[in-house]
C-alpha positions as CSV (number, residue, x, y, z in Angstrom):
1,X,-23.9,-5.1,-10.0
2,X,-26.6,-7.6,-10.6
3,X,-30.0,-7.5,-9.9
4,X,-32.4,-10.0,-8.1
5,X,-33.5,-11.6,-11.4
6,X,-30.2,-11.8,-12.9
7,X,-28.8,-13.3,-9.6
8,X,-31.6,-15.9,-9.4
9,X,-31.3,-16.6,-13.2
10,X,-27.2,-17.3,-12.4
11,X,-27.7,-19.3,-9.5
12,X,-30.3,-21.3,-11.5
13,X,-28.0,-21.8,-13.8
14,X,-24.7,-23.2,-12.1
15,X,-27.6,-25.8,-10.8
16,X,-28.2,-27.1,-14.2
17,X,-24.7,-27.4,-14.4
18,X,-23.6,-24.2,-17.0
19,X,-19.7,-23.3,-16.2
20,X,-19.4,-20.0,-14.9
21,X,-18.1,-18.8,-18.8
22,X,-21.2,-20.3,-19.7
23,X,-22.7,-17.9,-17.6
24,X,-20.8,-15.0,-18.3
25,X,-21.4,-15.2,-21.6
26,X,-25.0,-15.8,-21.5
27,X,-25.7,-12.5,-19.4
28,X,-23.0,-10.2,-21.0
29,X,-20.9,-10.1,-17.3
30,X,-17.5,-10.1,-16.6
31,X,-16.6,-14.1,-15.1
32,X,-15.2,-12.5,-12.2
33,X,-18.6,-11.0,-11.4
34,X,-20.3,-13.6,-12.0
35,X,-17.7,-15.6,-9.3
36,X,-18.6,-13.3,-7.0
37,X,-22.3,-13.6,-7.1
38,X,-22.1,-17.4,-6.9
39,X,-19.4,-17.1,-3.8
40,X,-21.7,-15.2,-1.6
41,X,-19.1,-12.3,-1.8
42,X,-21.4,-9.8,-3.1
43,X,-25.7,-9.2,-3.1
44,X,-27.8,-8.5,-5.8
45,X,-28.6,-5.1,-6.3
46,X,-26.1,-3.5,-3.4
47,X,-23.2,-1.7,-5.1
48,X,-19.6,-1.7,-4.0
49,X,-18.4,0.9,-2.0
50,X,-16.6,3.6,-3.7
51,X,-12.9,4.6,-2.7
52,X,-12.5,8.4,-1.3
53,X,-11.3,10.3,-4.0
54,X,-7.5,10.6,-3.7
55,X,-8.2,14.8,-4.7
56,X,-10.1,15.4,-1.6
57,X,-7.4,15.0,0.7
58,X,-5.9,18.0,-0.4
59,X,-8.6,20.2,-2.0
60,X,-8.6,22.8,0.9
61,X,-4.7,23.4,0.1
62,X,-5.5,23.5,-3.5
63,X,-8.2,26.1,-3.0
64,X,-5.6,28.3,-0.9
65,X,-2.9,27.8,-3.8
66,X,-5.3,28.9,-6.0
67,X,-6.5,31.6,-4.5
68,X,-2.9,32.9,-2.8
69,X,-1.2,32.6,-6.7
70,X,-3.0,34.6,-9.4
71,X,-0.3,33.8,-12.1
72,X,-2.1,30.7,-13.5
73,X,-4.2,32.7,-15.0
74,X,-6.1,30.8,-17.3
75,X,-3.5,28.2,-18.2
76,X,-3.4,25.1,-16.1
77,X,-1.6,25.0,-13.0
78,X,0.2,22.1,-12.0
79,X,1.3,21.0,-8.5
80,X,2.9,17.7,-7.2
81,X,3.2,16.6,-3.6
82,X,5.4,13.7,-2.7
83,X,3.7,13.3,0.9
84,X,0.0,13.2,-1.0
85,X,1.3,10.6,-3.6
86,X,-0.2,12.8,-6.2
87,X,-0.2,15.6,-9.2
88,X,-3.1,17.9,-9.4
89,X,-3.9,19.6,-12.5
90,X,-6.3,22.6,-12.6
91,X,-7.8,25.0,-14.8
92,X,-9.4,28.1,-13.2
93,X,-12.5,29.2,-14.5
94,X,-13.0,32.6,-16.1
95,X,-14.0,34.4,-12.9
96,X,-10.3,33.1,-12.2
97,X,-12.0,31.0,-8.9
98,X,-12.2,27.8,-7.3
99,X,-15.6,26.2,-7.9
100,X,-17.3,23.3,-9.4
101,X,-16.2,24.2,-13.1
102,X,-12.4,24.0,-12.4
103,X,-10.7,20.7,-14.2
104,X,-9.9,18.7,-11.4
105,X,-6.9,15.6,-12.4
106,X,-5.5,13.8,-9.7
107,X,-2.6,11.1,-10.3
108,X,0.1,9.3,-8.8
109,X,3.0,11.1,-8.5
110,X,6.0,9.4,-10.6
111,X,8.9,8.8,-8.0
């Protein structure tokens, strides 16, 4: 994300005729952002909305996994769901419950 002043120093700067690697490399950004800013495709100082994350989808089920299957204990437990596209890795805390502190990995399943 850029701010106002760095967008108004890059637009200045394609009008003195820098390239956009010129650019890039001046203000430390990737060329793609930089792209961006100059295509109108993005605002200074508004940040891209964030994708859900995939593990909310299915942390009520994981709660009741948890919960219903006390033989994790405190090793992680690993379960994989084809129809969520993912594998979820957890590690209960010491009070053997769901809560913030539990390791939460979420990945695409393989096959």
């Amino acid at each position: 994300m850029l701010t106002q002043e760095e967008d108004v120093e890059v637009h200045a700067l394609r009008k003195q005729g820098w390239t956009i690697s010129e650019i890039a490399r001046h203000t430390g950004r990737d060329r793609k952002t930089i792209r961006a800013y100059l295509a109108g495709e993005r605002q200074p100082g508004v940040r891209a909305v964030v994708e859900e994350d995939p593990f909310d989808r299915i942390e009520a089920y994981v709660a009741q996994r948890l919960a219903d299957d006390t033989a994790c204990g405190e090793r992680p437990c690993s379960m994989r769901s084809k129809a969520w596209g993912m594998t979820v890795r957890i590690r209960r805390s010491p009070a053997n419950s769901v809560n913030e502190s539990c390791v939460r990995i979420a990945k695409p399943a393989a096959g």
